[in-house]
PDB file of N, CA, C and O in Angstrom:
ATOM      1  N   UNK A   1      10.921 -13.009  -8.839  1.00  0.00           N
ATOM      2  CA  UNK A   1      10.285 -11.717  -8.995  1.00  0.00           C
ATOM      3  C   UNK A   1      10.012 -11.132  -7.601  1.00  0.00           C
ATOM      4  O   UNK A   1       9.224 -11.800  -6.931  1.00  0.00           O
ATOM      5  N   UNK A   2      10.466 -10.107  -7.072  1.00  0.00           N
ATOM      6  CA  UNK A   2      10.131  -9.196  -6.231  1.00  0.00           C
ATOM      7  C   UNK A   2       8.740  -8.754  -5.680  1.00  0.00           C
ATOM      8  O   UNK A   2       8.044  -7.890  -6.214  1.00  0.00           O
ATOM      9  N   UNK A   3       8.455  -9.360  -4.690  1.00  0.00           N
ATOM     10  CA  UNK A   3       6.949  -9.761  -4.319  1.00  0.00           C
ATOM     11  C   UNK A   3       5.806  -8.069  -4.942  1.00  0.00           C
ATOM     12  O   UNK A   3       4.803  -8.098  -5.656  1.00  0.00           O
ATOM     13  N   UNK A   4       6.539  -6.745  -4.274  1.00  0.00           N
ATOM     14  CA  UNK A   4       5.898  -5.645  -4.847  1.00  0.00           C
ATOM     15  C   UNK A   4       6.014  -5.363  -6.023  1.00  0.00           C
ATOM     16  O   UNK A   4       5.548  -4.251  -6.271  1.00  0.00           O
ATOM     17  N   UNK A   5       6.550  -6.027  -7.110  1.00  0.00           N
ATOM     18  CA  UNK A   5       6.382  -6.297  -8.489  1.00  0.00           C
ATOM     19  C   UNK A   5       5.032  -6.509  -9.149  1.00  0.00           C
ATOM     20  O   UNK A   5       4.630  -5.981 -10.186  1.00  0.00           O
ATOM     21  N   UNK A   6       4.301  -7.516  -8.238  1.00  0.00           N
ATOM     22  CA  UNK A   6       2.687  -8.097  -8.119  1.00  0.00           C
ATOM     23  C   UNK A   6       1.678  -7.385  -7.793  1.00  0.00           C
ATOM     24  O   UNK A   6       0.500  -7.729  -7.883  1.00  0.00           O
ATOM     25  N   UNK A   7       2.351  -5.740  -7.159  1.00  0.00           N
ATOM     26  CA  UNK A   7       1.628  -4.675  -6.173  1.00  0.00           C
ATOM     27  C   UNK A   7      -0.201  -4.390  -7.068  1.00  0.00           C
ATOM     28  O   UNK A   7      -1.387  -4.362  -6.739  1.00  0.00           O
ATOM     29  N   UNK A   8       0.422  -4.277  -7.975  1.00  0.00           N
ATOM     30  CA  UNK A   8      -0.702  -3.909  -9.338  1.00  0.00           C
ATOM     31  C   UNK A   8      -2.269  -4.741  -9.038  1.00  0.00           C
ATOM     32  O   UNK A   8      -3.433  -4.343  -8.996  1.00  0.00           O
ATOM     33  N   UNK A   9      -1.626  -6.048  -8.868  1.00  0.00           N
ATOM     34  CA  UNK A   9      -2.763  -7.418  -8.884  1.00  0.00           C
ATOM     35  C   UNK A   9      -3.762  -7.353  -7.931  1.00  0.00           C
ATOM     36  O   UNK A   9      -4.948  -7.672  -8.019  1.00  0.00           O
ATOM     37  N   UNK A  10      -2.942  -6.764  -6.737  1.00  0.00           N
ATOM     38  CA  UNK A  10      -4.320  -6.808  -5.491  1.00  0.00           C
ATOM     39  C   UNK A  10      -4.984  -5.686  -5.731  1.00  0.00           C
ATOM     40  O   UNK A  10      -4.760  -4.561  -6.177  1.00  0.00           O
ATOM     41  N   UNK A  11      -6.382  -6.677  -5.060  1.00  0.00           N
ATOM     42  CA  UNK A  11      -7.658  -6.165  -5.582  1.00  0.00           C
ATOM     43  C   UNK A  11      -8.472  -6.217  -4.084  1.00  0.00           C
ATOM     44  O   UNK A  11      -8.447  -7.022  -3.154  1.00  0.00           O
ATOM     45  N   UNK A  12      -9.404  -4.603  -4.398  1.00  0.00           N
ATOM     46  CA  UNK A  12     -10.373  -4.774  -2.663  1.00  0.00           C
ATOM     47  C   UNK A  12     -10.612  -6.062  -1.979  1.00  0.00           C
ATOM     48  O   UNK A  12     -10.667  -7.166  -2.521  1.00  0.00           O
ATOM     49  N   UNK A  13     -10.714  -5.854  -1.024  1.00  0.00           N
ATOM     50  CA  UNK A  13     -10.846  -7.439  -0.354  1.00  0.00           C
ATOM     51  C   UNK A  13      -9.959  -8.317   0.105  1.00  0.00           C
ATOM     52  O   UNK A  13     -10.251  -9.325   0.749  1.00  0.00           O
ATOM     53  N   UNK A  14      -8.163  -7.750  -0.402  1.00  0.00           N
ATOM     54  CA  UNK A  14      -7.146  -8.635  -0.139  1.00  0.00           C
ATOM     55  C   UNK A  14      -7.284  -8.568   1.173  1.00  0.00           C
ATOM     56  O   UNK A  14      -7.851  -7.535   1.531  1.00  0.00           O
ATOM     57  N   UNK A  15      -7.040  -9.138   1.845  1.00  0.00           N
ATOM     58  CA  UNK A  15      -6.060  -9.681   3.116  1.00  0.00           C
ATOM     59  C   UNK A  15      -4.355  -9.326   3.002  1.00  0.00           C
ATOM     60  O   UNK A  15      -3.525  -9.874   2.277  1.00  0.00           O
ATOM     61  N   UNK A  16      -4.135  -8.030   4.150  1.00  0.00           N
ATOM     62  CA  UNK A  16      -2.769  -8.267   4.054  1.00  0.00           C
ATOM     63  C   UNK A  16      -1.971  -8.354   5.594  1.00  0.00           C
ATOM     64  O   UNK A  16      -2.323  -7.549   6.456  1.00  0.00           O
ATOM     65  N   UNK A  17      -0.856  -9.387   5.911  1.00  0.00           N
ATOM     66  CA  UNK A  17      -0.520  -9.558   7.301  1.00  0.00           C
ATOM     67  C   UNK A  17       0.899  -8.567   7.069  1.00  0.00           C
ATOM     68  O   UNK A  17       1.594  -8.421   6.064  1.00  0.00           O
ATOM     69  N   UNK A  18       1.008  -7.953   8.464  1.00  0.00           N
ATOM     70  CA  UNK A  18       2.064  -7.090   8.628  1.00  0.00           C
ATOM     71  C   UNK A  18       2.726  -7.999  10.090  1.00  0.00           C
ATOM     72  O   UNK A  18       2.027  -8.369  11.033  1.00  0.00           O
ATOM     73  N   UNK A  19       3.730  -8.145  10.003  1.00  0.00           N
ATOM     74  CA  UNK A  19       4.395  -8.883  11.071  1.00  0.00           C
ATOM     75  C   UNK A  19       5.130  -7.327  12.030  1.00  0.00           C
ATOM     76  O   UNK A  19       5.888  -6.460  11.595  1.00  0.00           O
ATOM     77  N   UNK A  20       4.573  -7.467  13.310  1.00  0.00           N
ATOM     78  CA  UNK A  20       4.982  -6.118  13.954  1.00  0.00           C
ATOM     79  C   UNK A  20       5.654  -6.896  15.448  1.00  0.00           C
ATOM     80  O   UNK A  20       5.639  -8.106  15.676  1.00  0.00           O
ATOM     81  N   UNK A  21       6.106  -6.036  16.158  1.00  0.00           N
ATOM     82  CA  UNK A  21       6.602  -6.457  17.454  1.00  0.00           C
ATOM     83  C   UNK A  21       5.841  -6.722  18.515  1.00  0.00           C
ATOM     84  O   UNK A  21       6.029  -7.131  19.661  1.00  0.00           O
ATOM     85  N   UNK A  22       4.827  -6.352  17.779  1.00  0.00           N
ATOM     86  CA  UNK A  22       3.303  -7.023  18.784  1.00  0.00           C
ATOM     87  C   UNK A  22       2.354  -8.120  18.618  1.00  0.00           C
ATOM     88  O   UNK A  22       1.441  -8.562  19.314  1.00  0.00           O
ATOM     89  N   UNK A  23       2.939  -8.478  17.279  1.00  0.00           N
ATOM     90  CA  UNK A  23       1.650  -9.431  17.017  1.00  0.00           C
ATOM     91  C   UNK A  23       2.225  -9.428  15.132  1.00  0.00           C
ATOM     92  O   UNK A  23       3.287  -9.096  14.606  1.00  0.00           O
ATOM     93  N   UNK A  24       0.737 -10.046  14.498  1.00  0.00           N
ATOM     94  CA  UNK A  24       0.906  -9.635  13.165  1.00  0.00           C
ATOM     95  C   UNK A  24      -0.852  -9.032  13.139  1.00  0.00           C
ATOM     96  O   UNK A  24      -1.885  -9.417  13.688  1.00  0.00           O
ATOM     97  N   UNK A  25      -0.567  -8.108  12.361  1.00  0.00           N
ATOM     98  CA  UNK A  25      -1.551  -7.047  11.917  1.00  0.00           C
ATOM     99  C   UNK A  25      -2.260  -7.366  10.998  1.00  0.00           C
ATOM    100  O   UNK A  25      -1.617  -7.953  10.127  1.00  0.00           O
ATOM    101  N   UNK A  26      -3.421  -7.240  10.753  1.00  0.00           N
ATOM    102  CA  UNK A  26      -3.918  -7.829   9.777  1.00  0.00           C
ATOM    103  C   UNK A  26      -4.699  -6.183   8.949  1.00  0.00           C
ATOM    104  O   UNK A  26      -4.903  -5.152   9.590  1.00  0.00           O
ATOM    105  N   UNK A  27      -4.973  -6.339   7.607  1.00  0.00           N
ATOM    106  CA  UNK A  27      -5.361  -4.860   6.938  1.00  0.00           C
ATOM    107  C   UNK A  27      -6.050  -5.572   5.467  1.00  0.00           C
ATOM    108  O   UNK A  27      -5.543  -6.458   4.779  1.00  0.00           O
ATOM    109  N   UNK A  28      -7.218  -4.942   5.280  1.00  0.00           N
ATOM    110  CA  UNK A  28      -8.375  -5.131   4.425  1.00  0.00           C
ATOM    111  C   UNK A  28      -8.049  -4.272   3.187  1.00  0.00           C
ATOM    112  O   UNK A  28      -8.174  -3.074   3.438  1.00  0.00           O
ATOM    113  N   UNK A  29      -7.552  -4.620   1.543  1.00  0.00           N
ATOM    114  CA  UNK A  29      -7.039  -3.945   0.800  1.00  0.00           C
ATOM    115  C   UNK A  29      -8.394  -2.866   0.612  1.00  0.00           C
ATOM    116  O   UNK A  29      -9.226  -3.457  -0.076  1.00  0.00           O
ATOM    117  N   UNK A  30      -8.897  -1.463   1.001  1.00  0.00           N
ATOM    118  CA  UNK A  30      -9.865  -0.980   0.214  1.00  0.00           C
ATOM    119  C   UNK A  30      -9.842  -0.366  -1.481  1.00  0.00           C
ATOM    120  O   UNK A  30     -10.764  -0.345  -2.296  1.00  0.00           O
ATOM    121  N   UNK A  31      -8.468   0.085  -1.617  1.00  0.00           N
ATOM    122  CA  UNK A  31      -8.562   0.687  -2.869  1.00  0.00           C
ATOM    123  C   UNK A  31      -6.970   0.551  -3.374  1.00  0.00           C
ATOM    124  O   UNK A  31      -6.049   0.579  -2.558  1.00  0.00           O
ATOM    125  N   UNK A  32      -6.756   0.402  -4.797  1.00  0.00           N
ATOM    126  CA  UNK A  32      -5.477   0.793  -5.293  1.00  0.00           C
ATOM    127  C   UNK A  32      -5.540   1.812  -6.773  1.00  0.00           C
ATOM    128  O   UNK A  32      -6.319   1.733  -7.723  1.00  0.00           O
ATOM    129  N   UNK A  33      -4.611   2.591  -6.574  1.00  0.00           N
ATOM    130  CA  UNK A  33      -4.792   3.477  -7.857  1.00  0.00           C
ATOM    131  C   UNK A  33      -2.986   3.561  -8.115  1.00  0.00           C
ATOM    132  O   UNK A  33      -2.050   3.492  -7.319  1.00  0.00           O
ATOM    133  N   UNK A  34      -3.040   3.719  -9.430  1.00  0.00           N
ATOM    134  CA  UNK A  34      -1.936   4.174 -10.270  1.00  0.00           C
ATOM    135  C   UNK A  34      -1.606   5.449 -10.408  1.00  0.00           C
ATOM    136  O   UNK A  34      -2.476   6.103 -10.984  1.00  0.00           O
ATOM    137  N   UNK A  35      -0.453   6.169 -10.017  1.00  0.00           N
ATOM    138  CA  UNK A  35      -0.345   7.265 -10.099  1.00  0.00           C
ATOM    139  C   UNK A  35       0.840   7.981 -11.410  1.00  0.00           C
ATOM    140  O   UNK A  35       1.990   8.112 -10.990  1.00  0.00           O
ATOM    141  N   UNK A  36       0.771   8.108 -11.843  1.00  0.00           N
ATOM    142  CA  UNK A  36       2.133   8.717 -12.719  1.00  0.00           C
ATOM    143  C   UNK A  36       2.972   9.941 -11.355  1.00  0.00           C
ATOM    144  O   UNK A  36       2.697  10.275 -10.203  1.00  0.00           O
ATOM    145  N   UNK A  37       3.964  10.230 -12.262  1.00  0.00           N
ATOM    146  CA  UNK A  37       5.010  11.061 -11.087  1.00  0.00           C
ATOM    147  C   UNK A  37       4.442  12.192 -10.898  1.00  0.00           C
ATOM    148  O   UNK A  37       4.444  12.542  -9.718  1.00  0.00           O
ATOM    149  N   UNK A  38       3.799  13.122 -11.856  1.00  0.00           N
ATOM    150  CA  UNK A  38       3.023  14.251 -11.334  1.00  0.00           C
ATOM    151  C   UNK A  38       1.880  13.916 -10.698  1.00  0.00           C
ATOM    152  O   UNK A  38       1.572  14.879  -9.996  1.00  0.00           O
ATOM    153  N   UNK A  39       1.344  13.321 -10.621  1.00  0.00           N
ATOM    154  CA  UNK A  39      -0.166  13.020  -9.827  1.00  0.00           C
ATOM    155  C   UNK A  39       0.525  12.697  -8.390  1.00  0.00           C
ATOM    156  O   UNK A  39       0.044  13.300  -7.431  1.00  0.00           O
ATOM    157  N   UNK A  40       1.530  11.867  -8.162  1.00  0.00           N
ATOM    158  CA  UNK A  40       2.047  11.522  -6.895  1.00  0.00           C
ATOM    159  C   UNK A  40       2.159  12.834  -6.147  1.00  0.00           C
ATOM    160  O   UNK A  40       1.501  13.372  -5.257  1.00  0.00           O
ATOM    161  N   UNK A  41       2.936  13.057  -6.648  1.00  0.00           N
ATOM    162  CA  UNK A  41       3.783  14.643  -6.217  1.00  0.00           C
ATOM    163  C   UNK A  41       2.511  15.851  -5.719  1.00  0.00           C
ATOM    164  O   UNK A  41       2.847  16.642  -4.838  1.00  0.00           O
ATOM    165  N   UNK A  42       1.196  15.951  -6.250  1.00  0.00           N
ATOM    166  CA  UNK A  42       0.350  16.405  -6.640  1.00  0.00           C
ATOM    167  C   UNK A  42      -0.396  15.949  -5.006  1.00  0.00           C
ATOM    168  O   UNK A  42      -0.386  16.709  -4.038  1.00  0.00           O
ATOM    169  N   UNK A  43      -0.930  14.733  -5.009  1.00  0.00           N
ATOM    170  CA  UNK A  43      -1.150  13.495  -3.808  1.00  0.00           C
ATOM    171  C   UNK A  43      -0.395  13.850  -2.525  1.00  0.00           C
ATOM    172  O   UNK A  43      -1.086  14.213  -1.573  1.00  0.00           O
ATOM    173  N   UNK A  44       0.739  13.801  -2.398  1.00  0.00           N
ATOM    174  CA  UNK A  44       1.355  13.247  -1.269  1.00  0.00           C
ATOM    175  C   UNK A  44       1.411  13.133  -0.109  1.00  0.00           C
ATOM    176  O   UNK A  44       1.977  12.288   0.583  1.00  0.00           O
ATOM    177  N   UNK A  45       0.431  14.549   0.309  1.00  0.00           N
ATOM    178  CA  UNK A  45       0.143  15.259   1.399  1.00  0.00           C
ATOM    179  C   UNK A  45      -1.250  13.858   1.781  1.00  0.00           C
ATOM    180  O   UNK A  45      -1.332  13.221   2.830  1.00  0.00           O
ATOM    181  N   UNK A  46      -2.208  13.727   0.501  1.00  0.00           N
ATOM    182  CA  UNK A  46      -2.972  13.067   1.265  1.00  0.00           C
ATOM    183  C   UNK A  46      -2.651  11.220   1.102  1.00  0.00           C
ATOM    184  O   UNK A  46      -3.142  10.313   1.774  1.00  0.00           O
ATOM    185  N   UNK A  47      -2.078  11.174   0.445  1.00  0.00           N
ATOM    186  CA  UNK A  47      -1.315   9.509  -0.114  1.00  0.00           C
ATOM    187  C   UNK A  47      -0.266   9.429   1.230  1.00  0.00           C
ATOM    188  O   UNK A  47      -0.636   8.565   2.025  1.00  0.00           O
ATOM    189  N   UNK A  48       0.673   9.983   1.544  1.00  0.00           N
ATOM    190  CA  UNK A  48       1.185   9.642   3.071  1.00  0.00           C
ATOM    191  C   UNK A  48       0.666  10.411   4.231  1.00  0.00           C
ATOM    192  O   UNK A  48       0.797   9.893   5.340  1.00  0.00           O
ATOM    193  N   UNK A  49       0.036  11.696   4.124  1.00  0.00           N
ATOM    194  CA  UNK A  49      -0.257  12.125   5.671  1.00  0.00           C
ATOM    195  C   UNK A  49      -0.577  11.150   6.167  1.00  0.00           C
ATOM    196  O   UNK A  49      -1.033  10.153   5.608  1.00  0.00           O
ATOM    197  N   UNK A  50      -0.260  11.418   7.933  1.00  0.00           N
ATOM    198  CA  UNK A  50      -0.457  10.929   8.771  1.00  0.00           C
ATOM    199  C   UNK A  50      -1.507  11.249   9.545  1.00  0.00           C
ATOM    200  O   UNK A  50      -1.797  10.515  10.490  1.00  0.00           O
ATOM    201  N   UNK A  51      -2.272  12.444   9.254  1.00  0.00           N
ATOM    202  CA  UNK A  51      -3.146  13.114  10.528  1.00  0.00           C
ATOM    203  C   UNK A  51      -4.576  12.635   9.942  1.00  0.00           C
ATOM    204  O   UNK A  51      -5.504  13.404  10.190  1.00  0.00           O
ATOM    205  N   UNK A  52      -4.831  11.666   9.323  1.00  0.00           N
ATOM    206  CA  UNK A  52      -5.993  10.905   9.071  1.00  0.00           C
ATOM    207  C   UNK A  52      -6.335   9.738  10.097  1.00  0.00           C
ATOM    208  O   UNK A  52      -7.138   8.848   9.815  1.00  0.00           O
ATOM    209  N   UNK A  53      -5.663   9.815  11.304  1.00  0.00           N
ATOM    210  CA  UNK A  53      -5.237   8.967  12.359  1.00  0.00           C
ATOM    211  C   UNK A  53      -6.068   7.416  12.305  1.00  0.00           C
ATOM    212  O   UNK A  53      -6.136   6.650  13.267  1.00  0.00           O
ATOM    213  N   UNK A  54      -6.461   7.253  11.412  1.00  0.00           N
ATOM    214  CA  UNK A  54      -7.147   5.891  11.147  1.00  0.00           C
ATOM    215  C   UNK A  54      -6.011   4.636  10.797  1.00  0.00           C
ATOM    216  O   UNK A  54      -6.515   3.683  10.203  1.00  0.00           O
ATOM    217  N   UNK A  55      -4.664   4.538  11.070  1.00  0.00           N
ATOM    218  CA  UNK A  55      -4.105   3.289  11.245  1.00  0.00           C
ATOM    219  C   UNK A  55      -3.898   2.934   9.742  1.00  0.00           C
ATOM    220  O   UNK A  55      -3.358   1.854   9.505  1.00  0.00           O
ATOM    221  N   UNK A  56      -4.225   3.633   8.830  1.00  0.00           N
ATOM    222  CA  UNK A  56      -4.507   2.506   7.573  1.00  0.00           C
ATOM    223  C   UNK A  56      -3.034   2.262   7.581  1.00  0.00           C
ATOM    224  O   UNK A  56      -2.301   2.490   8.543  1.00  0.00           O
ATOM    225  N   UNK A  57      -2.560   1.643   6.107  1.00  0.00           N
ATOM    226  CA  UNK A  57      -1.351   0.727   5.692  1.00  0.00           C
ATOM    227  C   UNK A  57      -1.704   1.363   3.950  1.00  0.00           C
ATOM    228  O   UNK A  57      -2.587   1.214   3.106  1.00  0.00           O
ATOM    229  N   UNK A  58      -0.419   2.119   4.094  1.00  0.00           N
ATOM    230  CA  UNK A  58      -0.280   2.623   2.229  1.00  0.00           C
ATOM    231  C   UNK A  58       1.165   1.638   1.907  1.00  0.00           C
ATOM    232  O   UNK A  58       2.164   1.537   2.619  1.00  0.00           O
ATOM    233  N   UNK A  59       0.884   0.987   0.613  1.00  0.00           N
ATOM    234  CA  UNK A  59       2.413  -0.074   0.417  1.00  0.00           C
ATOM    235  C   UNK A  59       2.317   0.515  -1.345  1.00  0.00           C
ATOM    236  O   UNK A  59       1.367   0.511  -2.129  1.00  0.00           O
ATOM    237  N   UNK A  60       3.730   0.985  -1.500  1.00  0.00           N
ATOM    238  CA  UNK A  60       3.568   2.009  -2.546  1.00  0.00           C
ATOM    239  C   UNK A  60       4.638   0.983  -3.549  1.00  0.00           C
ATOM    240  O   UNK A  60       5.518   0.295  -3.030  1.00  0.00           O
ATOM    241  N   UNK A  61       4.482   1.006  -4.495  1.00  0.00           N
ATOM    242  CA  UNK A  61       5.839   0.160  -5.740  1.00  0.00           C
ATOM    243  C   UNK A  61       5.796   0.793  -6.977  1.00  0.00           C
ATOM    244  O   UNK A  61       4.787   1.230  -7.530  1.00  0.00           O
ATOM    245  N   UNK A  62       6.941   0.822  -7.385  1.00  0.00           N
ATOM    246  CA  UNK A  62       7.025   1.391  -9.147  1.00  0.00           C
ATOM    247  C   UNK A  62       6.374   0.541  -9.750  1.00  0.00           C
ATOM    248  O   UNK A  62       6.111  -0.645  -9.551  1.00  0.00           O
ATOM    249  N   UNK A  63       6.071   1.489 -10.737  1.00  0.00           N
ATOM    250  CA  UNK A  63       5.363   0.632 -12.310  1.00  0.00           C
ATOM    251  C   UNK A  63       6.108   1.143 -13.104  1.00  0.00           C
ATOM    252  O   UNK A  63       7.121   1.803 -12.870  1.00  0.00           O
ATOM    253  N   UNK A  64       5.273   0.643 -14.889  1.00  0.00           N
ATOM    254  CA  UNK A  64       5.754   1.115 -15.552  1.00  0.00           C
ATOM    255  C   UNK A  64       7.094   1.464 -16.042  1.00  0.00           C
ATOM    256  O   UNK A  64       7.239   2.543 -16.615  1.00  0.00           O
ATOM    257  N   UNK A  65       8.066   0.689 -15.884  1.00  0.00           N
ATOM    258  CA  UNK A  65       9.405   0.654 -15.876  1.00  0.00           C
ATOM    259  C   UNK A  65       9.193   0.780 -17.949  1.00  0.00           C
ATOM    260  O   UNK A  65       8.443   0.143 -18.688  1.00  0.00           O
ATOM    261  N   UNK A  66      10.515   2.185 -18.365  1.00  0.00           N
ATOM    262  CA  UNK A  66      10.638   1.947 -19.866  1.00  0.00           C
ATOM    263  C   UNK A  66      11.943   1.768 -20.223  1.00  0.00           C
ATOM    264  O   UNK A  66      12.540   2.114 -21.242  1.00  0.00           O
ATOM    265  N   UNK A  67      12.284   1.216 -19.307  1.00  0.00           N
ATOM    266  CA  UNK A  67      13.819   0.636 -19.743  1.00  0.00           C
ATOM    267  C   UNK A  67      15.181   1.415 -19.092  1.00  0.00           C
ATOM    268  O   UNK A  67      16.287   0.877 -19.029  1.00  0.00           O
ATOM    269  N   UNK A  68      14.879   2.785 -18.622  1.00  0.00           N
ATOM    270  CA  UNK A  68      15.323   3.694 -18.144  1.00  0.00           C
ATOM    271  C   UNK A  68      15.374   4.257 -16.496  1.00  0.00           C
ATOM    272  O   UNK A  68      16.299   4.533 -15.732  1.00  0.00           O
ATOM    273  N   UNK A  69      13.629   4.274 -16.365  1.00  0.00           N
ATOM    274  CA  UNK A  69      13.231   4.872 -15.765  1.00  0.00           C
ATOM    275  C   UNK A  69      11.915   4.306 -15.215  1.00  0.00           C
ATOM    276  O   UNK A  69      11.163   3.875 -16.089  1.00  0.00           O
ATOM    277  N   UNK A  70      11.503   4.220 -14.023  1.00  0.00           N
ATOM    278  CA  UNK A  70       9.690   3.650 -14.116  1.00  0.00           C
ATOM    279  C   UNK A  70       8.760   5.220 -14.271  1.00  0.00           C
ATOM    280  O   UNK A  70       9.055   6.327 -13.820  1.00  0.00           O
ATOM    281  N   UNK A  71       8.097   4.984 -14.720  1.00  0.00           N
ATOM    282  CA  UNK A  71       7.164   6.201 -15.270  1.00  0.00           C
ATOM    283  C   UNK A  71       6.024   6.523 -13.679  1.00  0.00           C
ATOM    284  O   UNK A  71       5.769   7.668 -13.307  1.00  0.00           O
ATOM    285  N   UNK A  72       5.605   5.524 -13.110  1.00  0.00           N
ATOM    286  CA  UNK A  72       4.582   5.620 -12.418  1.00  0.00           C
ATOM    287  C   UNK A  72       4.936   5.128 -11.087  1.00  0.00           C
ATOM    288  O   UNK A  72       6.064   4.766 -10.752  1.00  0.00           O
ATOM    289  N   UNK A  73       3.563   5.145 -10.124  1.00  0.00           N
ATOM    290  CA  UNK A  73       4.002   4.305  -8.854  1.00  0.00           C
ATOM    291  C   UNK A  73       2.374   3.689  -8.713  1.00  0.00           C
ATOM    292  O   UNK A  73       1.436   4.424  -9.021  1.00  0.00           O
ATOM    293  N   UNK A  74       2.147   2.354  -8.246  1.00  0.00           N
ATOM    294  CA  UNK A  74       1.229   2.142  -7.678  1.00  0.00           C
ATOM    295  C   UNK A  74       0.625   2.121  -6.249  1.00  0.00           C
ATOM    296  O   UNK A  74       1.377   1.551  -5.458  1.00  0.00           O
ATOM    297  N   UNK A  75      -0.053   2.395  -5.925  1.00  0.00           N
ATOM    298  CA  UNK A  75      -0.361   2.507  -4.153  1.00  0.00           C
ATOM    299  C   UNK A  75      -1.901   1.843  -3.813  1.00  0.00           C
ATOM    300  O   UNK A  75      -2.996   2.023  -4.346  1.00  0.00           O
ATOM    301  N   UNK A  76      -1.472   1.010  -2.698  1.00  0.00           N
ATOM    302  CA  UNK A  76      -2.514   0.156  -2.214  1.00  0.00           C
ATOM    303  C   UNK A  76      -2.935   0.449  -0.811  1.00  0.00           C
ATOM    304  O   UNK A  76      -2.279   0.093   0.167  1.00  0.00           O
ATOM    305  N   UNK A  77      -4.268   1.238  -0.743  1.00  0.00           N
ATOM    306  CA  UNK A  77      -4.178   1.279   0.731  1.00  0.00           C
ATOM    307  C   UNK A  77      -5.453   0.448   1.736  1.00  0.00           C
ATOM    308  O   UNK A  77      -6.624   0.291   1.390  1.00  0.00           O
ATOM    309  N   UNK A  78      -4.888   0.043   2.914  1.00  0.00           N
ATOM    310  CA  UNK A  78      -5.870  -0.938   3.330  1.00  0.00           C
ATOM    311  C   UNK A  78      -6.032   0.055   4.903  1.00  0.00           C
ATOM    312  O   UNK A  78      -5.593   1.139   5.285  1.00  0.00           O
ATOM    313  N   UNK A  79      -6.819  -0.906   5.424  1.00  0.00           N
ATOM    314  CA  UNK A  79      -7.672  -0.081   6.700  1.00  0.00           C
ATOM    315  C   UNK A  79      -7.440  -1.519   7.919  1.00  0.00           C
ATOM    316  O   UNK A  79      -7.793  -2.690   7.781  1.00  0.00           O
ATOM    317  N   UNK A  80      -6.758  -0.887   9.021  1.00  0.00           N
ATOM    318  CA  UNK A  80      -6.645  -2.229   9.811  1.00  0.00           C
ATOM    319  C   UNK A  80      -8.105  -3.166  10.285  1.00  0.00           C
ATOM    320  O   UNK A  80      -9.280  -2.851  10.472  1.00  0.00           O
ATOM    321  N   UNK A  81      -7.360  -4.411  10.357  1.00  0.00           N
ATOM    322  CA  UNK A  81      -8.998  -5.207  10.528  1.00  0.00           C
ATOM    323  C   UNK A  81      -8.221  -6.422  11.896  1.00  0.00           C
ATOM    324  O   UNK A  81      -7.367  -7.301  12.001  1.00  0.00           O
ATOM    325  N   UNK A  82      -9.367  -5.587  12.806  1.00  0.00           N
ATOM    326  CA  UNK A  82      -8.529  -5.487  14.635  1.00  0.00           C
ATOM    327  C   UNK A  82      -7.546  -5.097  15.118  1.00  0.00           C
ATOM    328  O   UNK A  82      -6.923  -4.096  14.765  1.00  0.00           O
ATOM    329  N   UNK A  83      -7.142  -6.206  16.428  1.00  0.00           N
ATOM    330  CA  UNK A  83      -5.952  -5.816  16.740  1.00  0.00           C
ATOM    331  C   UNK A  83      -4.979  -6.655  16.420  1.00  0.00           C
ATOM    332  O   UNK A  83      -5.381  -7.684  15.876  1.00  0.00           O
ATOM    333  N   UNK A  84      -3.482  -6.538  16.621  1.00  0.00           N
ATOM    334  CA  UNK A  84      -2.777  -7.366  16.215  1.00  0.00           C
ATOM    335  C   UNK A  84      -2.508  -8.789  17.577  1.00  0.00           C
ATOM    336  O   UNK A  84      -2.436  -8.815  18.805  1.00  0.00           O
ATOM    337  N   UNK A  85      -2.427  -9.910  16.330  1.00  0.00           N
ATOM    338  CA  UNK A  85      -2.917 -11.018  16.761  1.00  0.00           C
ATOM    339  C   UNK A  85      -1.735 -11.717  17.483  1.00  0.00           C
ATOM    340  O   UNK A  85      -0.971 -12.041  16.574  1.00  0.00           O
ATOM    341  N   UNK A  86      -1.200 -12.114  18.683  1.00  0.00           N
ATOM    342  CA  UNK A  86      -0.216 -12.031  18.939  1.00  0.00           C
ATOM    343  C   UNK A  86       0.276 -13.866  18.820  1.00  0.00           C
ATOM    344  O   UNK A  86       1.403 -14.046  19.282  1.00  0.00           O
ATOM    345  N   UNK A  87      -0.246 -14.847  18.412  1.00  0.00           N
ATOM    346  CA  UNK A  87       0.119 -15.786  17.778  1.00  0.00           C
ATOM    347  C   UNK A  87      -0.810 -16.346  16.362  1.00  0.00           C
ATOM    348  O   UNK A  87      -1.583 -17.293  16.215  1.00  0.00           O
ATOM    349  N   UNK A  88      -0.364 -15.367  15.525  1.00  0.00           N
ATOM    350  CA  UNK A  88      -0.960 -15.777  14.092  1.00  0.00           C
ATOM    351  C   UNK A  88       0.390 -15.583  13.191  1.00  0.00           C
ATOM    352  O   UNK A  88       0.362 -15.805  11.981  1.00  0.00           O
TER     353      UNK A  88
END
């Protein structure tokens, strides 16, 4: 199974490591919400802008798959927690 398959499961508080060219990053899950395709579309400006310059980490995956089509997307966004750790 496709690890963002699981996207749904994490819950505030995860721990997530980002492996970067500096280190690995570490990011504190604060919130995840389910979006259907109009709510995304609706979102997007503030679900990806960038000019919130706070570093966070949005990791976005389909849901809801009906055999066709996935109906929804889920999005998890976390807030970095330090700097990146350059042997972790």
């Amino acid at each position: 199974m496709p690890i963002l398959d699981r996207l749904a499961d994490v819950r505030r508080g995860a721990v997530v490591d980002v492996l970067t060219r500096n280190g690995v990053m570490r990011y504190e899950v604060r919130r995840t919400k389910v979006y259907d395709k109009e709510q995304l579309a609706r979102n997007a400006a503030r679900v990806f802008g960038q000019d919130a310059g706070d570093g966070r980490l949005v990791l976005v995956s389909c849901a809801d798959w009906d055999g066709t089509a996935y109906d929804s997307n889920v999005v998890v966004y976390a807030d970095p927690v330090g700097s990146p750790a350059q042997d972790a």
